[in-house]
C-alpha distance (Angstrom), angle and dihedral (degrees) to the residues before:
residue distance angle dihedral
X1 . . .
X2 3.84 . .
X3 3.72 115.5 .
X4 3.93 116.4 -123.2
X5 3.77 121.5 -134.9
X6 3.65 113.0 -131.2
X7 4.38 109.2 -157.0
X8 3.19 117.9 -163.2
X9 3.98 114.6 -115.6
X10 3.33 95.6 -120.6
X11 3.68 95.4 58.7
X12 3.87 89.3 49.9
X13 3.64 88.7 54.8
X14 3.78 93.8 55.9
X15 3.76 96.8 48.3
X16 3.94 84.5 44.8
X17 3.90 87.1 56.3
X18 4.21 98.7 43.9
X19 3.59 88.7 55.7
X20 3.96 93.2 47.4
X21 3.75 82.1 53.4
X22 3.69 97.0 48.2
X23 3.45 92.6 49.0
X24 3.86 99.2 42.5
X25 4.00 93.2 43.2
X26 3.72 110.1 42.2
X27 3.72 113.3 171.6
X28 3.64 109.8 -135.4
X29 3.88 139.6 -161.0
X30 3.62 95.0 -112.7
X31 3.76 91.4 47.6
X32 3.68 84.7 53.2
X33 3.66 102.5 49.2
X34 4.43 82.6 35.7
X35 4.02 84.2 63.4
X36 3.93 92.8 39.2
X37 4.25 92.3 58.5
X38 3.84 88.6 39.9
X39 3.67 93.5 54.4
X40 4.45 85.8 41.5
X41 3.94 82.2 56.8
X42 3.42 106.4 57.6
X43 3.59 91.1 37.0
X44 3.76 88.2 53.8
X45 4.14 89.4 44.6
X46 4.06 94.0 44.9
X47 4.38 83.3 54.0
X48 4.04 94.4 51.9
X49 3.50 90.4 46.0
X50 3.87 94.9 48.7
X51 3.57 84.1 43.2
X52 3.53 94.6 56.9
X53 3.62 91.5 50.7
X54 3.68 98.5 51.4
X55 4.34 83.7 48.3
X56 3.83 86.9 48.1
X57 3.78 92.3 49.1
X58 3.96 98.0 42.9
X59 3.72 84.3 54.8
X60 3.73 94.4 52.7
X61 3.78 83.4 54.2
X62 3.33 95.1 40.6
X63 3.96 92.1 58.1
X64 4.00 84.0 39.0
X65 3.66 90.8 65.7
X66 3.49 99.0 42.2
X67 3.45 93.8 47.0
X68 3.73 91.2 55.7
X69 4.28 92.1 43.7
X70 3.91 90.7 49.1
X71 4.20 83.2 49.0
X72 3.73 88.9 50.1
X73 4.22 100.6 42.1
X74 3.71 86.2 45.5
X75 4.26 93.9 54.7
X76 3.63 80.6 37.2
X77 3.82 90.6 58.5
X78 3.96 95.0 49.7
X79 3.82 87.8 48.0
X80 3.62 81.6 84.9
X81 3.83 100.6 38.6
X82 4.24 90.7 48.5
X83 3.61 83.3 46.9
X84 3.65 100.4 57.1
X85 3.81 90.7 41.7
X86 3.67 92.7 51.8
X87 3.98 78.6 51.6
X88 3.41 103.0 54.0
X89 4.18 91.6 31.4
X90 3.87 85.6 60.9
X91 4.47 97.1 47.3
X92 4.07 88.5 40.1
X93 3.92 93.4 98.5
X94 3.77 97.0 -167.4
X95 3.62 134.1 75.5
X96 3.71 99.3 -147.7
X97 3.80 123.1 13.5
X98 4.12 124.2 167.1
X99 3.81 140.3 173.3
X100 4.09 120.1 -156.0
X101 3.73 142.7 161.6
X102 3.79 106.6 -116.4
X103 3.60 103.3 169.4
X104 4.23 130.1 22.0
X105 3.46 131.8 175.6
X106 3.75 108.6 -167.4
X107 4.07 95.9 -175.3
X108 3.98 80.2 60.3
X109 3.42 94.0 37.3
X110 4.06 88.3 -131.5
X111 3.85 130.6 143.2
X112 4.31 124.3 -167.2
X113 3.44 105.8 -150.1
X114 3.99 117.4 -166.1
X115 3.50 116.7 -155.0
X116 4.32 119.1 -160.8
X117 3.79 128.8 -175.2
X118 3.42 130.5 169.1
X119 4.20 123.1 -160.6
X120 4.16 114.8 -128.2
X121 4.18 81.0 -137.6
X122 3.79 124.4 28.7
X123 3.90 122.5 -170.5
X124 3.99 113.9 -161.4
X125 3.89 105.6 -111.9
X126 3.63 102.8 1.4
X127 4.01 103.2 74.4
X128 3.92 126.6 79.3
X129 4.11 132.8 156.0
X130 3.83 139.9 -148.7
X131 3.93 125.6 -170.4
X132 3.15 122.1 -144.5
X133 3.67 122.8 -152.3
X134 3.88 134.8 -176.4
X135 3.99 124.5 175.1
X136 3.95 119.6 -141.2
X137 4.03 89.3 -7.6
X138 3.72 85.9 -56.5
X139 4.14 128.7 149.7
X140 4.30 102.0 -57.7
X141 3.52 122.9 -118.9
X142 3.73 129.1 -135.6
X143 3.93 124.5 -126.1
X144 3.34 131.4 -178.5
X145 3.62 120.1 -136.6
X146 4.16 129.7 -138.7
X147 3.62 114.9 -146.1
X148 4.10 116.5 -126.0
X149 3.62 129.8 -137.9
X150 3.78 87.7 -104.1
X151 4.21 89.4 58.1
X152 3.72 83.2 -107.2
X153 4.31 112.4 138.4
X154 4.11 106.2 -137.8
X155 4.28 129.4 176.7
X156 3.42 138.0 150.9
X157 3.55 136.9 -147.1
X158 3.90 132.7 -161.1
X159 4.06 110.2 -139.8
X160 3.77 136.4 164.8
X161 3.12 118.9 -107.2
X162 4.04 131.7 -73.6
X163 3.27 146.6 155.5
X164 3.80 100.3 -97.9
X165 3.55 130.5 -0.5
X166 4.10 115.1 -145.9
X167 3.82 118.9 -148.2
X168 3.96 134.0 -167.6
X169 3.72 131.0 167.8
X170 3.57 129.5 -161.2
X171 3.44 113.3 -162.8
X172 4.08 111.7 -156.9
X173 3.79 119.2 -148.2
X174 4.49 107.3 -179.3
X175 3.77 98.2 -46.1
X176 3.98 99.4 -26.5
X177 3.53 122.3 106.8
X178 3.88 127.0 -153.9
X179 3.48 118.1 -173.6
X180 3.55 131.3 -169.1
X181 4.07 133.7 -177.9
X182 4.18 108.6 -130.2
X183 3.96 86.9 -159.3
X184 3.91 123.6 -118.6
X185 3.50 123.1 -59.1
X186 4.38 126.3 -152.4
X187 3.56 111.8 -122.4
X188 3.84 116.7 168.3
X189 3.33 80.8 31.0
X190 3.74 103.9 58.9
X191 3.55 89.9 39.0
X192 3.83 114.0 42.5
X193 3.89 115.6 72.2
X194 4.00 113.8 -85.9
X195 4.03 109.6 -119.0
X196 4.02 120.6 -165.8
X197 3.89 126.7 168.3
X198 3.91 150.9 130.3
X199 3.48 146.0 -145.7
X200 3.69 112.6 -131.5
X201 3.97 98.1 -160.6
X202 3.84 128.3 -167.2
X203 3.86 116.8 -154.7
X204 3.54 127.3 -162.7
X205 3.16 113.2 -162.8
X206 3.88 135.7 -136.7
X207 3.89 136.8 172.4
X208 3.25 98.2 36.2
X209 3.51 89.0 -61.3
X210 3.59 101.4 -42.6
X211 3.66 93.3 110.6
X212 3.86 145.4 26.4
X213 3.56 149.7 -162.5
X214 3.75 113.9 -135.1
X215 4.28 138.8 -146.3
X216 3.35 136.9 121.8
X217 4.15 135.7 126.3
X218 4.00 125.3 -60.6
X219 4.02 115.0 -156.5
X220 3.67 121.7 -179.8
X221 3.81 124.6 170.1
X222 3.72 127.4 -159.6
X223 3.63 119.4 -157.4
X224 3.73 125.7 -170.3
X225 4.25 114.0 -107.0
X226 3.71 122.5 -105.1
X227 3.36 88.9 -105.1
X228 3.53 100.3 55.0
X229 4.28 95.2 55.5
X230 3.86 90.8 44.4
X231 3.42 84.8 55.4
X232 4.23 88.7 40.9
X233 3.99 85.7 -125.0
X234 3.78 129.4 160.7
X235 3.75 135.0 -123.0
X236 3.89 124.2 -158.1
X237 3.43 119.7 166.9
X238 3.94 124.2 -158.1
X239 4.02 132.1 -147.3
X240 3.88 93.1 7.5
X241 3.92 102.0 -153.6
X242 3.43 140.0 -163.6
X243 4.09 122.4 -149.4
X244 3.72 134.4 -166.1
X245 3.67 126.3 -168.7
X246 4.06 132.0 -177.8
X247 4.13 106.2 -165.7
X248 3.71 86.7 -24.6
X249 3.46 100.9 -52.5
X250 3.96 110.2 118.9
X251 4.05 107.7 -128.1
X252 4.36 97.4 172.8
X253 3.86 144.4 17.2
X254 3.56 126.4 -179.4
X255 3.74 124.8 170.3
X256 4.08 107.7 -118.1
X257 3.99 127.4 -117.1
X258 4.29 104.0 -119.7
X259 3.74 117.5 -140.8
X260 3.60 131.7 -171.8
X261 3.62 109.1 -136.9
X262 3.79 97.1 157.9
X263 4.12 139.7 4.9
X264 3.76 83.1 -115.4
X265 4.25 103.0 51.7
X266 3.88 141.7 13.5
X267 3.65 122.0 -133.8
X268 3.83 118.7 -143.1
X269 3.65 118.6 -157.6
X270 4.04 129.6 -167.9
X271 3.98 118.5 167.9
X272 4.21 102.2 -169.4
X273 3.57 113.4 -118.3
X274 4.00 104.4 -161.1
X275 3.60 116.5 33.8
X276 3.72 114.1 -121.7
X277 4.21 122.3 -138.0
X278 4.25 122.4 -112.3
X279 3.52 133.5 179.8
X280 3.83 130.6 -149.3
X281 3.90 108.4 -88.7
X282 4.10 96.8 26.5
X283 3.77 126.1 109.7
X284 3.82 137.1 -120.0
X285 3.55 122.8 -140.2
X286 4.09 120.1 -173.8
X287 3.85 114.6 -176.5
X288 3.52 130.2 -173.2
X289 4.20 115.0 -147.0
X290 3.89 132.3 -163.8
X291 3.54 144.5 122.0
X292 3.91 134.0 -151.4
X293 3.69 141.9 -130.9
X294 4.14 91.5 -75.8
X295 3.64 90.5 47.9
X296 3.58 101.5 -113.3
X297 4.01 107.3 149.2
X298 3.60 120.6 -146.2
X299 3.65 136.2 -159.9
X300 3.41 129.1 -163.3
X301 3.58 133.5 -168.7
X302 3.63 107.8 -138.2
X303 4.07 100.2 179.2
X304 4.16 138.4 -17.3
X305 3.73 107.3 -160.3
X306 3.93 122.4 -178.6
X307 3.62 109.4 -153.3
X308 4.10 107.1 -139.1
X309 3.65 131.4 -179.6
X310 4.01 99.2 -29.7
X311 3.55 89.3 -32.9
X312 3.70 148.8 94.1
X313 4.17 113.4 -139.0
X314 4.04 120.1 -179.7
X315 4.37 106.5 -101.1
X316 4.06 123.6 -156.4
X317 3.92 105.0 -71.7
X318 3.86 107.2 -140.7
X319 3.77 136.1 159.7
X320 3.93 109.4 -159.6
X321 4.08 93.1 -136.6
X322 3.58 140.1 129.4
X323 3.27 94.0 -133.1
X324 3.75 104.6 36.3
X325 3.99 106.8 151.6
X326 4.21 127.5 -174.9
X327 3.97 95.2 41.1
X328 3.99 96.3 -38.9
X329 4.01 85.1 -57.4
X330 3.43 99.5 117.2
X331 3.88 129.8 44.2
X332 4.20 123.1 -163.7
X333 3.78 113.8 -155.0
């Protein structure tokens, strides 16, 4: 007689339910292979992101290190600059030295320079000076020096004027010598009146560029020299005058309206009325005219133009004179 197996319903139940499962749920080979690429991705996407990180941070060092190598060249490069000022610091005998217009007569065209130096030592009856002093590199001229109550060596010299005026002294202690250069200093520059200006033209042109009719607005402003506010002196400039040349030959003048713009410079203003004619391969010349209370006359030159091919390009800017000043734009008769 065959035995019967008695389950218990519970157990039933739980078979019952795996097999629901199994059937419901089946795990295929595309979901396989779906999980496998999913899984590839994010592996692939965590790698470009640590990538970029490790680029990002070997650029932060790379800038690191170049920041501290362009720190280093550049203390490196004043090495040689603290060097040579140490240098010169430690031959300069004096404590103080200076070079300085103190007088100028412009009608003249003079300048008094004084020249002061004063020795780090001084030794009662044992120390003298001479300047030297040249003009435009030209033949130097010996000065003697008188000694101050403060042991400081002072003389002055009248000259006419020059570009720049070179000084050295050579201070003499027994039977050594110490020289010293005291640099160059401006002088018709520092002492003549500063001029600036342009001539904003208007072309219109003709003949397929071959020819033009010409306006526009000239400005020029004079401002006093540095010389003449240390010295808290004026400027006034009379008949203000504007000039235009075409290859040399003068084709307007008109006086020019003055305009106080500042208590340091004076603007002059001159808008041109009647256009005047060009043609390609001729030069424009605009001069600016005056002369002040000690009737010196001044001319500036304002703007050479060369008219070219439809066009107007900026030419060389020279004024033939001896004593040309500001880039041979201004001439002092």
């Amino acid at each position: 007689m065959e035995e019967k197996k008695f389950e218990h319903p519970e157990e039933r139940q739980d078979e019952t339910q795996e097999k629901k499962e199994k059937k419901q749920y089946p795990v295929t080979r595309r979901d396989f292979y779906g999980c496998v690429i999913i899984l590839l991705i994010a592996i692939f996407l965590q790698g470009m992101q640590t990538r970029a990180l490790i680029r990002r941070g070997n650029t932060q060092l790379e800038n690191s290190i170049a920041n501290r190598i362009s720190s280093v060249e550049s203390r490196i490069g004043n090495i040689p600059n603290s060097i040579e000022t140490a240098l010169l610091e430690a031959d300069n005998p004096f404590r103080e030295s200076s070079v300085e217009i103190v007088a100028a007569n412009l009608k003249e065209k003079k300048v008094t320079l004084r020249m002061t130096a004063m020795p780090k030592e001084w030794k009662t009856g044992d120390t003298s000076l001479k300047f030297y002093l040249s003009c435009d590199g030209g033949e130097k001229i010996a000065i003697d020096a008188t000694a101050g109550a403060d042991h400081s060596f002072t003389a002055e010299k009248e000259i006419p004027f020059c570009e720049t005026a070179a000084v050295t002294a050579i201070l003499q202690r027994g039977d050594t010598e110490y020289p010293f250069d005291l640099g160059e200093t401006s002088v018709a520059g520092a002492v003549y009146p500063f001029f600036s200006g342009d001539f904003l033209g208007s072309y219109s042109w003709v003949a397929v560029g071959k020819e033009a009719t010409v306006g526009g607005d000239i400005n020029v402003e004079v401002q006093p020299s540095d010389w003449m506010m240390q010295k808290d002196k004026s400027l006034t400039l009379k008949n203000p005058a504007i000039e235009i040349y075409v290859d040399g030959k003068r084709v307007q003048k008109h006086k020019m309206q003055a305009e106080v713009a500042d208590t340091n410079f004076t603007c002059y203003t001159y808008t041109i009325e009647k256009a005047f004619k060009v043609k390609e391969g001729q030069y424009i010349e605009v001069y600016f005219k005056a002369e002040d209370e000690n009737g010196l006359k001044y001319t500036y030159l304002v703007d050479r133009s060369h008219v070219t091919n439809g066009d107007v390009e900026t030419a060389g800017s020279v004024i033939e004179a001896a004593d040309s000043v500001q880039e041979g734009r201004l001439k002092v008769e």
